[in-house]
Each structure stands twice: as structure tokens, then as C-alpha cells.
N, CA, C and O atoms as CSV, one atom per row, in Angstrom:
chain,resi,resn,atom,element,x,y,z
A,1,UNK,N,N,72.772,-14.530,-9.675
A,1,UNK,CA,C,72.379,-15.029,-8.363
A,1,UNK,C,C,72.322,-16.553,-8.356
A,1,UNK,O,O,72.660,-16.986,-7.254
A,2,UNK,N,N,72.012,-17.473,-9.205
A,2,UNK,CA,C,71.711,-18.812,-9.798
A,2,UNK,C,C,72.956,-19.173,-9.614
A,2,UNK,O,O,73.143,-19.886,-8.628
A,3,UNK,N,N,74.214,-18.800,-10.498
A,3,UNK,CA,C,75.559,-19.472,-10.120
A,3,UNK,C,C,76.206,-19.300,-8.717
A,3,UNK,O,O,77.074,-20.010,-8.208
A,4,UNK,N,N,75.515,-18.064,-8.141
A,4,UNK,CA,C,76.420,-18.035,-6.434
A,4,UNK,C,C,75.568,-19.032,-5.445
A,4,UNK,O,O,75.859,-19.531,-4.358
A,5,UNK,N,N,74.432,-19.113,-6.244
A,5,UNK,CA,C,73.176,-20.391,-5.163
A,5,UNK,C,C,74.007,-21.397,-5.579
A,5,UNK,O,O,74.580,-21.809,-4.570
A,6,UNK,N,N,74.478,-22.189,-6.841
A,6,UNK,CA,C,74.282,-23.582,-7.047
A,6,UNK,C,C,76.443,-23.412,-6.487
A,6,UNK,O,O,76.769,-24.448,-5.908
A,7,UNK,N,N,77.268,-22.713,-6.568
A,7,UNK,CA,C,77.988,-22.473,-5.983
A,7,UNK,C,C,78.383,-23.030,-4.720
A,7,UNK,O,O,79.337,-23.741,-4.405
A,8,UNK,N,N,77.258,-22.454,-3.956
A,8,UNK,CA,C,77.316,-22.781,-2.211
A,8,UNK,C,C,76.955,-23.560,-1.861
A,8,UNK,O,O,77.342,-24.191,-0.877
A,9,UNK,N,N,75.406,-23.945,-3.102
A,9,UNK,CA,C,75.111,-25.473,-2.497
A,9,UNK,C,C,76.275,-25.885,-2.647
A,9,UNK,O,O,76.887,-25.728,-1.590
A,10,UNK,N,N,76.973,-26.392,-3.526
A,10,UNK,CA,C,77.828,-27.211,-4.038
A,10,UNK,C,C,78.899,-27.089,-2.870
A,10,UNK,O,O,79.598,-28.035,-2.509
A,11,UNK,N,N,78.930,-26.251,-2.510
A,11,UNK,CA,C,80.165,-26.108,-1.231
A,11,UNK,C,C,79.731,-27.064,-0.218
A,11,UNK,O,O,80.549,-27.884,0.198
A,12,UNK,N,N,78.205,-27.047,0.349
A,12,UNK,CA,C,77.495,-27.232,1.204
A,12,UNK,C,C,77.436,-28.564,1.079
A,12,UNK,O,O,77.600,-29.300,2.052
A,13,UNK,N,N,77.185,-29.030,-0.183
A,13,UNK,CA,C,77.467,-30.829,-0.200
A,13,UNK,C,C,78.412,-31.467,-0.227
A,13,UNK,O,O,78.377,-32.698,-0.215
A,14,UNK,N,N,79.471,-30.780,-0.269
A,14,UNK,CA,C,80.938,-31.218,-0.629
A,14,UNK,C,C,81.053,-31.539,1.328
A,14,UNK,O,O,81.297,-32.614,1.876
A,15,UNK,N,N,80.757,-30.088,2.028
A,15,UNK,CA,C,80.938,-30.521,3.464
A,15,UNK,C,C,80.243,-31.403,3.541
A,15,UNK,O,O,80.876,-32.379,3.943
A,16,UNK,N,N,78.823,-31.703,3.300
A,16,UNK,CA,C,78.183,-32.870,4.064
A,16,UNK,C,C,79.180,-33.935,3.708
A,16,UNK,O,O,79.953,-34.393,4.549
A,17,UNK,N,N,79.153,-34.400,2.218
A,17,UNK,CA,C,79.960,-35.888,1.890
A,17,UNK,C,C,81.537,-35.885,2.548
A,17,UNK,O,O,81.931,-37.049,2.632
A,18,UNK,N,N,82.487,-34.964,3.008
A,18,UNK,CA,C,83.341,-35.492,3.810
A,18,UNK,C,C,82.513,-35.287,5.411
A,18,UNK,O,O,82.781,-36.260,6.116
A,19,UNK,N,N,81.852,-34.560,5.929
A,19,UNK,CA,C,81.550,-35.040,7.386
A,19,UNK,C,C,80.967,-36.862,7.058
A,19,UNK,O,O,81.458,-37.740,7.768
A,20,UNK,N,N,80.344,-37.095,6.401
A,20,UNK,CA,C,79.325,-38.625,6.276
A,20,UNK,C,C,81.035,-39.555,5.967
A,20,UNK,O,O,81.187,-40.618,6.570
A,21,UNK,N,N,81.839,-39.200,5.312
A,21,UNK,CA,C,83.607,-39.793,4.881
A,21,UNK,C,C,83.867,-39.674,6.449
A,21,UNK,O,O,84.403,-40.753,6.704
A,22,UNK,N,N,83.795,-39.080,7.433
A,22,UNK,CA,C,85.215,-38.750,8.487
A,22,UNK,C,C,83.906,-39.950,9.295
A,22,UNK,O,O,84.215,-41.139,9.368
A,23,UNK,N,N,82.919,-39.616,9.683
A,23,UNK,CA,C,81.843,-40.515,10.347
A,23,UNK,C,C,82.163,-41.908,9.973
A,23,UNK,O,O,82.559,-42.671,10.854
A,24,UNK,N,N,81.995,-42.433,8.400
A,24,UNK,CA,C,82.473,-43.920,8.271
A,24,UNK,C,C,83.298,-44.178,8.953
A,24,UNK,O,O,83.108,-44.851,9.967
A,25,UNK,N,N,84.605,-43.662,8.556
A,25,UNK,CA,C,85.951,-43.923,8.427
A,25,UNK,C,C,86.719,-43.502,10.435
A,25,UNK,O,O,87.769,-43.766,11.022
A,26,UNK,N,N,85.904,-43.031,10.659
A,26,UNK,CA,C,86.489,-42.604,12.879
A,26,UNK,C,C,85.405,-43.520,13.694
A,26,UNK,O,O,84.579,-44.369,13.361
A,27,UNK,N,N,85.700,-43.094,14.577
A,27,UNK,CA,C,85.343,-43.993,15.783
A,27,UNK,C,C,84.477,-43.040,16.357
A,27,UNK,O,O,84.999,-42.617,17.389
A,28,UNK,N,N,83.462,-42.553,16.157
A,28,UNK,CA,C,82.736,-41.445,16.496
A,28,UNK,C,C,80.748,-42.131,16.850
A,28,UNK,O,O,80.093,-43.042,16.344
A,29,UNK,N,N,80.453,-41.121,17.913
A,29,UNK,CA,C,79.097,-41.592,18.298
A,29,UNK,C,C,77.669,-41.934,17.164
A,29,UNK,O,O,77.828,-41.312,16.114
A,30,UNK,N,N,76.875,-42.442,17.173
A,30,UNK,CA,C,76.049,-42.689,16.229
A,30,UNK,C,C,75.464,-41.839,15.489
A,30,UNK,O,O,75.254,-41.856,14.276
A,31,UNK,N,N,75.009,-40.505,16.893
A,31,UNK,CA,C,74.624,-39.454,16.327
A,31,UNK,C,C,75.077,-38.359,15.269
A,31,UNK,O,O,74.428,-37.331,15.074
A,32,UNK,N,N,76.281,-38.685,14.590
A,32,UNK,CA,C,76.897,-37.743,13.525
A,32,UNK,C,C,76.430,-37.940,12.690
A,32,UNK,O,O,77.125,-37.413,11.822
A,33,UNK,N,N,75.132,-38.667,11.976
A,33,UNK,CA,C,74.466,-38.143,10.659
A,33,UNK,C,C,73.624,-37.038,10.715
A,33,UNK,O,O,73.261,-36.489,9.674
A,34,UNK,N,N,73.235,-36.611,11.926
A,34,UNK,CA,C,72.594,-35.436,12.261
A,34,UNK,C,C,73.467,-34.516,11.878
A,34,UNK,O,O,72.959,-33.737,11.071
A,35,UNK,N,N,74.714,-34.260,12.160
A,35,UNK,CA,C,75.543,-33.135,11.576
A,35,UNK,C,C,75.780,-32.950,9.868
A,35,UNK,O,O,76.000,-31.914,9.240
A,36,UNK,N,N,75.660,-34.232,9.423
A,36,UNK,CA,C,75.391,-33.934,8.142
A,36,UNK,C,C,74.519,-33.209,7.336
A,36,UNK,O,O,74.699,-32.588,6.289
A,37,UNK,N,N,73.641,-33.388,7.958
A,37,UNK,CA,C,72.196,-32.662,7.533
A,37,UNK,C,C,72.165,-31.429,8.042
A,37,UNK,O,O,71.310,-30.681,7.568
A,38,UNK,N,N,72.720,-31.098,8.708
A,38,UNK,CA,C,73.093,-29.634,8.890
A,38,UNK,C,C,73.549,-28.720,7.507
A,38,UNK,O,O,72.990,-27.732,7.030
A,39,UNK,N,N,74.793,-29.445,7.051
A,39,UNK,CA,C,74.805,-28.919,5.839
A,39,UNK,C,C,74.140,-29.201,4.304
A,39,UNK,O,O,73.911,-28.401,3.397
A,40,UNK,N,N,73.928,-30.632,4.381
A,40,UNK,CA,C,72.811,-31.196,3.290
A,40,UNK,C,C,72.032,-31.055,3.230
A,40,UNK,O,O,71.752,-31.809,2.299
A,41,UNK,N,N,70.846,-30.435,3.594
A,41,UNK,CA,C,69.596,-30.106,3.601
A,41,UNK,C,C,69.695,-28.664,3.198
A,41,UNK,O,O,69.013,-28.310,2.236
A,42,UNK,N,N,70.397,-27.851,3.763
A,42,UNK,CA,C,70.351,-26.542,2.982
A,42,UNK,C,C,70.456,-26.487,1.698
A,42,UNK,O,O,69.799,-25.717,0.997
A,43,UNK,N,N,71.532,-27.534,1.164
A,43,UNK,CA,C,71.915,-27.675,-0.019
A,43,UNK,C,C,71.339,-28.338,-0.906
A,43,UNK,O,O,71.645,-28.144,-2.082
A,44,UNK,N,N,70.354,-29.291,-0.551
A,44,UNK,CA,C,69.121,-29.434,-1.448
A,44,UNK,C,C,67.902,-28.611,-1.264
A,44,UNK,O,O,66.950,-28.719,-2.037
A,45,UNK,N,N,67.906,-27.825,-0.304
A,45,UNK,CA,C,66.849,-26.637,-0.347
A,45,UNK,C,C,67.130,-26.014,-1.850
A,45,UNK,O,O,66.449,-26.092,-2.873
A,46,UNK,N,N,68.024,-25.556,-1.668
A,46,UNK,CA,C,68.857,-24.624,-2.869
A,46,UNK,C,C,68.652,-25.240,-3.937
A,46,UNK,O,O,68.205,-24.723,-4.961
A,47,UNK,N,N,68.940,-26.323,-3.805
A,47,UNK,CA,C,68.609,-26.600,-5.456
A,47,UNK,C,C,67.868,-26.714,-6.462
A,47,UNK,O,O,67.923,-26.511,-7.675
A,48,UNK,N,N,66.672,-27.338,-5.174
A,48,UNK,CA,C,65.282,-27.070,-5.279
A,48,UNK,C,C,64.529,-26.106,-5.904
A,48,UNK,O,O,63.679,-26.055,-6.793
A,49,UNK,N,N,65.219,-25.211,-5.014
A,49,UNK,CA,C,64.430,-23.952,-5.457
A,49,UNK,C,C,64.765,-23.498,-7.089
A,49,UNK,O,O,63.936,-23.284,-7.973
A,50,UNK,N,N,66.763,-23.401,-7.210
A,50,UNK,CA,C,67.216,-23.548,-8.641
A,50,UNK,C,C,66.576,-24.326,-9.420
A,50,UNK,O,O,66.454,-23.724,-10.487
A,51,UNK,N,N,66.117,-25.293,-9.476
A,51,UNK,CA,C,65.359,-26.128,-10.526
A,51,UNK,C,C,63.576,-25.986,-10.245
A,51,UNK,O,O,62.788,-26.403,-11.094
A,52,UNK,N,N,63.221,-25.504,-9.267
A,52,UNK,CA,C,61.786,-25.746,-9.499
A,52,UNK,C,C,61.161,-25.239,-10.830
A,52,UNK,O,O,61.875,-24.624,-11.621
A,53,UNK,N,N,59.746,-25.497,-11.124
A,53,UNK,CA,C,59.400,-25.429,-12.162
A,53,UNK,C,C,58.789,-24.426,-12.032
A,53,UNK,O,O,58.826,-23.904,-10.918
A,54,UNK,N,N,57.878,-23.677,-13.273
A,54,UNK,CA,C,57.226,-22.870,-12.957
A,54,UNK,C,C,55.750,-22.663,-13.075
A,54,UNK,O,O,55.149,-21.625,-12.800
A,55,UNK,N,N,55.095,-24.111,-13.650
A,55,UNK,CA,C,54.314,-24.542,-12.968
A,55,UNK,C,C,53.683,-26.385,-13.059
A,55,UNK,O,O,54.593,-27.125,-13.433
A,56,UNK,N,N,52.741,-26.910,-12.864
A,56,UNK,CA,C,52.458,-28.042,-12.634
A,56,UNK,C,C,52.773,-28.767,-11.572
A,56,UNK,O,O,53.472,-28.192,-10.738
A,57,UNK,N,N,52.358,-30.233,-11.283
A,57,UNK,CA,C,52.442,-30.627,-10.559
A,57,UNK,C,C,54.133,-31.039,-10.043
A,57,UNK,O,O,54.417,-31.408,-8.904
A,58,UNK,N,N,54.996,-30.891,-11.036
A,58,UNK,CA,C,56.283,-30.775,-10.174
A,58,UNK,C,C,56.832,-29.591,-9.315
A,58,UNK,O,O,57.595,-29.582,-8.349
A,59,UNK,N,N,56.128,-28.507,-10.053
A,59,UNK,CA,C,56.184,-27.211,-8.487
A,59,UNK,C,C,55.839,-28.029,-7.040
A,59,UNK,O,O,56.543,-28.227,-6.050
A,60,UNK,N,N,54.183,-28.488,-7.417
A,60,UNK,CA,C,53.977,-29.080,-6.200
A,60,UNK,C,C,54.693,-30.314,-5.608
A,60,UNK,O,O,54.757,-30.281,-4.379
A,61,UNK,N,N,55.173,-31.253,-6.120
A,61,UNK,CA,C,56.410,-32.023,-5.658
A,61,UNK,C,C,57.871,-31.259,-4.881
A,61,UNK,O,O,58.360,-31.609,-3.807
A,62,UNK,N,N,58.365,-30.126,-5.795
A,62,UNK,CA,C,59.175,-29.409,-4.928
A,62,UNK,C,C,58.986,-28.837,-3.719
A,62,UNK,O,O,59.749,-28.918,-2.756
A,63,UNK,N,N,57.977,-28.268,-3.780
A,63,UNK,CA,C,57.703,-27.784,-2.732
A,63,UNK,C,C,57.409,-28.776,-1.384
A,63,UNK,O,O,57.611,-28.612,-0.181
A,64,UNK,N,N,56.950,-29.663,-2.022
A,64,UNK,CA,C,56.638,-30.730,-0.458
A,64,UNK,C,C,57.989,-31.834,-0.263
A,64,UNK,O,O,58.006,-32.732,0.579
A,65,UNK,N,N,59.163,-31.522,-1.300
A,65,UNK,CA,C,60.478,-31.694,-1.200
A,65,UNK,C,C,61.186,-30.946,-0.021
A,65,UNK,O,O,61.818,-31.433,0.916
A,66,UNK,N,N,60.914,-29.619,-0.316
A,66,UNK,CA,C,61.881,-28.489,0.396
A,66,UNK,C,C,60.997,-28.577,1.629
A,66,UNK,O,O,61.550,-28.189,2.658
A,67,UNK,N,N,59.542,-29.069,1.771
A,67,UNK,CA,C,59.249,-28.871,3.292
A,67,UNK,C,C,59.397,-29.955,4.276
A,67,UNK,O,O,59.141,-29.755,5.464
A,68,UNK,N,N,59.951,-31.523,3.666
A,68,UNK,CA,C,59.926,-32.007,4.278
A,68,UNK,C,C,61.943,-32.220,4.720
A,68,UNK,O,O,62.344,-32.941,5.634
A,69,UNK,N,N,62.737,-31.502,3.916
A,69,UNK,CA,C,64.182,-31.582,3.825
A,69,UNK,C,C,64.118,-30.265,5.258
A,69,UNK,O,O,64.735,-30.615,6.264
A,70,UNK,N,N,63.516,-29.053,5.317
A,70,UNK,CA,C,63.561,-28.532,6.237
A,70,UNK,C,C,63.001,-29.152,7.459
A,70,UNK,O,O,63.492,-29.016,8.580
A,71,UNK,N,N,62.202,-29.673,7.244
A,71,UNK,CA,C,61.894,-30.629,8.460
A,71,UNK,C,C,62.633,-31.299,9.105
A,71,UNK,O,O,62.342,-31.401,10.297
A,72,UNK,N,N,63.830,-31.999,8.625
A,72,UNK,CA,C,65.107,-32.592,8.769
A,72,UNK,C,C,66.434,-31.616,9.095
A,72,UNK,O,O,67.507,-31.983,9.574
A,73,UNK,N,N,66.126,-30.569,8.782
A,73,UNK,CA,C,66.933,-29.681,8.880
A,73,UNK,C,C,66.665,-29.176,10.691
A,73,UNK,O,O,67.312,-29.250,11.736
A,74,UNK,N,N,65.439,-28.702,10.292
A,74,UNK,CA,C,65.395,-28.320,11.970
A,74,UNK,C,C,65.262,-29.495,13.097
A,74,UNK,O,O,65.232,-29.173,14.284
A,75,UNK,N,N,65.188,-30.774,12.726
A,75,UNK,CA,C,65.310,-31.685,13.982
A,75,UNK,C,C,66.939,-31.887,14.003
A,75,UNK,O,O,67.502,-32.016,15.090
A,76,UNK,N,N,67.619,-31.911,12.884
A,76,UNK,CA,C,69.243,-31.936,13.105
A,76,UNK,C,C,70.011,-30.778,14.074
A,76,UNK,O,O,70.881,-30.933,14.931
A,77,UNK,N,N,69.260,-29.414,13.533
A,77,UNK,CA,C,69.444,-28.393,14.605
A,77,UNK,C,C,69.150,-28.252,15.712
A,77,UNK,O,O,69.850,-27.523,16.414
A,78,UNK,N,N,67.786,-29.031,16.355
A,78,UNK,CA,C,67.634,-29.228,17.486
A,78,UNK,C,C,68.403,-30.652,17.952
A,78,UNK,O,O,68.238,-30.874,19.152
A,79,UNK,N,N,69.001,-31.401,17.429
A,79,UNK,CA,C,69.800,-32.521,18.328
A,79,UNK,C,C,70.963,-31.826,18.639
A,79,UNK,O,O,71.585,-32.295,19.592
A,80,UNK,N,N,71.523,-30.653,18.004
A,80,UNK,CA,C,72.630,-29.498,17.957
A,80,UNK,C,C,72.595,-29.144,19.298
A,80,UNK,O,O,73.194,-29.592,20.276
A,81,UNK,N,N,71.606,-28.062,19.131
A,81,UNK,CA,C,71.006,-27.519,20.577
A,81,UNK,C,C,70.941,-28.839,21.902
A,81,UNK,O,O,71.783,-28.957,22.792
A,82,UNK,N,N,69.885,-29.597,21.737
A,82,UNK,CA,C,69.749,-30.120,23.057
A,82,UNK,C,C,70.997,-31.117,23.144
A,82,UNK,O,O,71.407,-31.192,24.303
A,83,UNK,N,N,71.570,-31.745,22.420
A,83,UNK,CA,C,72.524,-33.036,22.671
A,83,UNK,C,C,73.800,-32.598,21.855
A,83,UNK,O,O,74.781,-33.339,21.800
């Protein structure tokens, strides 16, 4: 299950770093780093979770990792939705 997670992340960042490549490189509105994070944030969710520890205070660092990357995740999804 570990190699099909770090797998997809890996898929998942590969899309973000060419959407953030086509954004430099076009003539496109400001708002396209929001689409990045569409797929980058999942993909450090994932990894997160693949590497968390199993216990000490770097559990608790991950975890307030993955809640604040979802946090980013769902305001990118809502600029999706409303704009």
C-alpha cells in the first residue's frame, strides 16, 4: 500500500511542478497557483502520513503539517468552485 501511496503522490507532484512550469512560462491570470495546490497538497498529505512517526513530538508536528496543507487544499478548492 506504501509504494502505490508514495507512487501517486509522486504522480501528484510531478502535475503540480508542470502546472507551476506552464503558469511561469504563459500568459495566464494570477490566480493559477491555486490550481497547483489542488494537486500538491494531496501529495504532501501522503507523504506525511508515509513518513509520520510513531510517536513523539514529530507525530505532533505532522499532524499540524497535514492540517494546515488541507487547509490550503480546501481554500484552493473553493477558489475552484466560486471563481
Amino acid at each position: 500500500m506504501q509504494k502505490k501511496a508514495k507512487y501517486i503522490s509522486g504522480i501528484l507532484l510531478l502535475i503540480a511542478g508542470l502546472l507551476c512550469l506552464m503558469g511561469l512560462f504563459t500568459d495566464s491570470p494570477f490566480s493559477w497557483w491555486m490550481n497547483v495546490w489542488l494537486f500538491l497538497a494531496p501529495a504532501m498529505i501522503m507523504q506525511e502520513f508515509i513518513d509520520m512517526p510513531e510517536k513523539g513530538k514529530s507525530r505532533i508536528y505532522s499532524m499540524v503539517r497535514i492540517a494546515a496543507v488541507s487547509l490550503i487544499f480546501g481554500m484552493a478548492g473553493l477558489d475552484l468552485i466560486i471563481g
